[in-house]
C-alpha positions as CSV (number, residue, x, y, z in Angstrom):
1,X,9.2,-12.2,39.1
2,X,7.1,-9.4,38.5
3,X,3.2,-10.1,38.9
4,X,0.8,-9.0,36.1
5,X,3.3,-9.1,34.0
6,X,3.1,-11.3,30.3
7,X,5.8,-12.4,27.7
8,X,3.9,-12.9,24.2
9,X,5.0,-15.8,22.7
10,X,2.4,-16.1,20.0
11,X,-0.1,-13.2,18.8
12,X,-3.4,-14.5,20.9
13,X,-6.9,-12.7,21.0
14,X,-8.8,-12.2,23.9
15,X,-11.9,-14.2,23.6
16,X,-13.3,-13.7,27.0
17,X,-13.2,-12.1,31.0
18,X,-13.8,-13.2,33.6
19,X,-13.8,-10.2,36.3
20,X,-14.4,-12.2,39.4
21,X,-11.3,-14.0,39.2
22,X,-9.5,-11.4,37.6
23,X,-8.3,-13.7,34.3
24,X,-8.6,-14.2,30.8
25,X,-9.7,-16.2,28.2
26,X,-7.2,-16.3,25.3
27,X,-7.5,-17.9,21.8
28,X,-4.4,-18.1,19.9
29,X,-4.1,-17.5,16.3
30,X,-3.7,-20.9,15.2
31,X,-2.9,-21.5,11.7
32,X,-0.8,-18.7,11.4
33,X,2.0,-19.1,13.1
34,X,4.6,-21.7,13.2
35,X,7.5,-22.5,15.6
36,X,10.3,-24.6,14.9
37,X,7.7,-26.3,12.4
38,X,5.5,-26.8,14.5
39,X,1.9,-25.3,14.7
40,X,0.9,-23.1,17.8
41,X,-1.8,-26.0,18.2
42,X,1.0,-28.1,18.9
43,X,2.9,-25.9,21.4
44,X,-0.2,-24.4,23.1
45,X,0.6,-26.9,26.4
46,X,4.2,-26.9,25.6
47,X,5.3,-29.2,24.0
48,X,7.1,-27.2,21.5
49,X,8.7,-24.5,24.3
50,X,8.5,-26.1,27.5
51,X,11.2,-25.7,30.3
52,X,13.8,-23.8,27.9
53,X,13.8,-21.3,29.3
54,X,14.9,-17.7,27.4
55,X,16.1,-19.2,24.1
56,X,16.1,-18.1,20.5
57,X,13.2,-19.0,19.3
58,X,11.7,-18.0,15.6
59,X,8.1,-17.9,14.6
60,X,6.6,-17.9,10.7
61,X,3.8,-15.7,10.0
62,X,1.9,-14.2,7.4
63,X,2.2,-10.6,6.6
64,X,0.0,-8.4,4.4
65,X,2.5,-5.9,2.1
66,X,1.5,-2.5,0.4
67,X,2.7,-3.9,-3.1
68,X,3.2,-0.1,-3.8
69,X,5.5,0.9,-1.0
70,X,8.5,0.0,-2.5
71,X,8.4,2.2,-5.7
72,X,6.7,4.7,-3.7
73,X,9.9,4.6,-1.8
74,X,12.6,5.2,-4.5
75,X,10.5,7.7,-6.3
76,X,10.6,9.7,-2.8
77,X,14.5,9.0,-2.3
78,X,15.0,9.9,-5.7
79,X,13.2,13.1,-5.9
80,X,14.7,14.3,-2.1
81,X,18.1,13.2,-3.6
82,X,18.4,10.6,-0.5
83,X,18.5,12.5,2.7
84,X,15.8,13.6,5.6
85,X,13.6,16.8,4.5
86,X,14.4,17.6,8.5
87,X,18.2,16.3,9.9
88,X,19.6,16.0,6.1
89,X,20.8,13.0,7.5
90,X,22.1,11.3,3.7
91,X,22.3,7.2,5.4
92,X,19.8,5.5,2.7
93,X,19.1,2.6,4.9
94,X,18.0,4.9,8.0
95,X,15.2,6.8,5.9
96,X,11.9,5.7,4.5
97,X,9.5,7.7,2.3
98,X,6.7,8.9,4.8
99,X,3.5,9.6,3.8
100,X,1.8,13.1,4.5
101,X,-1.6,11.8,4.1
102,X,-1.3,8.0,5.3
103,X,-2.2,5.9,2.4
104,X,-5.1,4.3,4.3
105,X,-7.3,7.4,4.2
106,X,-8.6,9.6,1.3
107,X,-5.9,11.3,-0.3
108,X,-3.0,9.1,0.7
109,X,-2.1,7.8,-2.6
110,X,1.3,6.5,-3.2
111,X,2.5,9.5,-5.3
112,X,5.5,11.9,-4.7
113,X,3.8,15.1,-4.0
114,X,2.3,12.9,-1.2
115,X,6.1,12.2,0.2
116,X,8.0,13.1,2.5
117,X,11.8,11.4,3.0
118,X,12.7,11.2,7.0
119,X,14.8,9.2,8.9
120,X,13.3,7.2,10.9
121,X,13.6,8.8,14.5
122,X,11.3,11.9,12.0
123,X,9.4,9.8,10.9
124,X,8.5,8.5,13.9
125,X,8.0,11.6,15.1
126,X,6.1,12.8,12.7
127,X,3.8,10.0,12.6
128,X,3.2,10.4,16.2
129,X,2.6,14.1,15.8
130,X,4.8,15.1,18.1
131,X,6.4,17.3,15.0
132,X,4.3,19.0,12.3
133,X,5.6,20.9,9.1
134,X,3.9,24.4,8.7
135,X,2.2,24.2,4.9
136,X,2.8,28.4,4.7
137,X,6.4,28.7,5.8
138,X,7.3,24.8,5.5
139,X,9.1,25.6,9.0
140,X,9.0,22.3,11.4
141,X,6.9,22.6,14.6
142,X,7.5,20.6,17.6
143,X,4.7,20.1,20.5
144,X,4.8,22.7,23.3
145,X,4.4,19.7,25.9
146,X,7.6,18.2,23.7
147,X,10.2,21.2,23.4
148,X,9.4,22.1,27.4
149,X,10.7,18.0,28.6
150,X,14.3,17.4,29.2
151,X,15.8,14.3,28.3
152,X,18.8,13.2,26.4
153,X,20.8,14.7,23.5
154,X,18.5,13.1,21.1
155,X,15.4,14.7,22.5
156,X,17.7,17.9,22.5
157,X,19.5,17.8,19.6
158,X,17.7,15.5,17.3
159,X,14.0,16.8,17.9
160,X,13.9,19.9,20.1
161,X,16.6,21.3,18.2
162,X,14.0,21.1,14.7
163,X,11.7,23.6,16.1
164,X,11.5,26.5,13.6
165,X,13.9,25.4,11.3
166,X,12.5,24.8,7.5
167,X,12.3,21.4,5.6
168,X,14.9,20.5,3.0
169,X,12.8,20.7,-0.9
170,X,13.3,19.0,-3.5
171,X,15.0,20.9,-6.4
172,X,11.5,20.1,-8.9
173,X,8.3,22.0,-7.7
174,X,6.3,19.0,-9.4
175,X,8.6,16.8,-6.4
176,X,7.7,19.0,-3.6
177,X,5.2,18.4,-1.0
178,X,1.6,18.8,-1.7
179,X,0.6,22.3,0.1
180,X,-2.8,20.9,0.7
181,X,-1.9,17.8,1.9
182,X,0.8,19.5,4.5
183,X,-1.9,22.0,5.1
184,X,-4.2,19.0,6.2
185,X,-1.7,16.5,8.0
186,X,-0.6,19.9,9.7
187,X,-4.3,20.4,11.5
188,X,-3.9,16.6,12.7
189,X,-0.8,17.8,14.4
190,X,-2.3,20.9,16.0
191,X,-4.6,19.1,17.5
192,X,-2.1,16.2,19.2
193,X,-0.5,19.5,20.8
């Protein structure tokens, strides 16, 4: 067994440290998650889990769901006629609308102009900032620190491979992306790199 090391079984929130003897004091979230129909109150001194060992085990928890994702998502699909602005990759169920702007700041709003459809390796990517869209020539930009790593043929061919090529654009102007917004989400990625 590897020491310091912890298997979540149940979101918990640190409550307290104690430095002197190097531990924790954890609270779970109690209430809000369930396991095998049971509470986490019931579990917390096993009960519930106790000498199983690595089983299949299911929790219930409570999400909280942007109501507006969904239609925000066929409206992008729609309008980028169901393929990645980058790869062109056309598999529905691998892409998801992106937002430029994320819709948890000022200017994020749930609208096409404000979409961007990307697989989800891109998307990941381009949430992470380690590629950016250039708002003047709508060429794709990947981090220096990125392009100069060598890895696998994904890295290569998947993300390395996108630097300096242009994004795919929707056949309506009113569908494209937002030049501002690009412009803005592309200073965020200038300074990741």
């Amino acid at each position: 067994m590897v020491s310091n090391a912890y298997l979540p079984v149940w979101r918990v929130f640190v409550v307290g440290e104690d430095s002197a003897s190097s531990s924790f004091l954890i609270q779970p979230e109690v209430g809000m998650v369930s396991l095998d129909g049971n509470s986490i109150a019931a579990s917390m001194f096993g009960e519930v889990i106790a000498n199983q060992g690595a089983r299949r085990a299911y929790g219930t928890t409570k999400v909280k769901t942007r109501l507006h994702q969904q239609g925000f998502r066929e409206r992008v699909m729609r309008a980028n006629r169901e393929h990645c602005a980058m790869c062109r990759l056309r598999h529905k169920k691998l892409l998801d609308a992106a937002h430029i702007i994320p819709d948890s700041e000022p200017g994020g709003e749930a609208v096409v102009d404000n979409g961007l459809s990307l697989c989800k390796i891109h998307h990941a990517t381009f949430d992470a900032r380690v590629i950016g869209i250039d708002p003047d020539s709508l060429q794709i930009m990947v981090r220096r620190d990125v392009l100069q790593e060598v890895d696998g043929p994904m890295l290569r061919h998947g993300i390395q491979a996108m630097d300096g090529t242009k994004i795919w654009l929707p056949q309506r102007r009113k569908d494209r992306p937002d030049p501002e917004r690009l412009a803005k989400r592309f200073e965020h990625f200038l300074r990741a790199g």
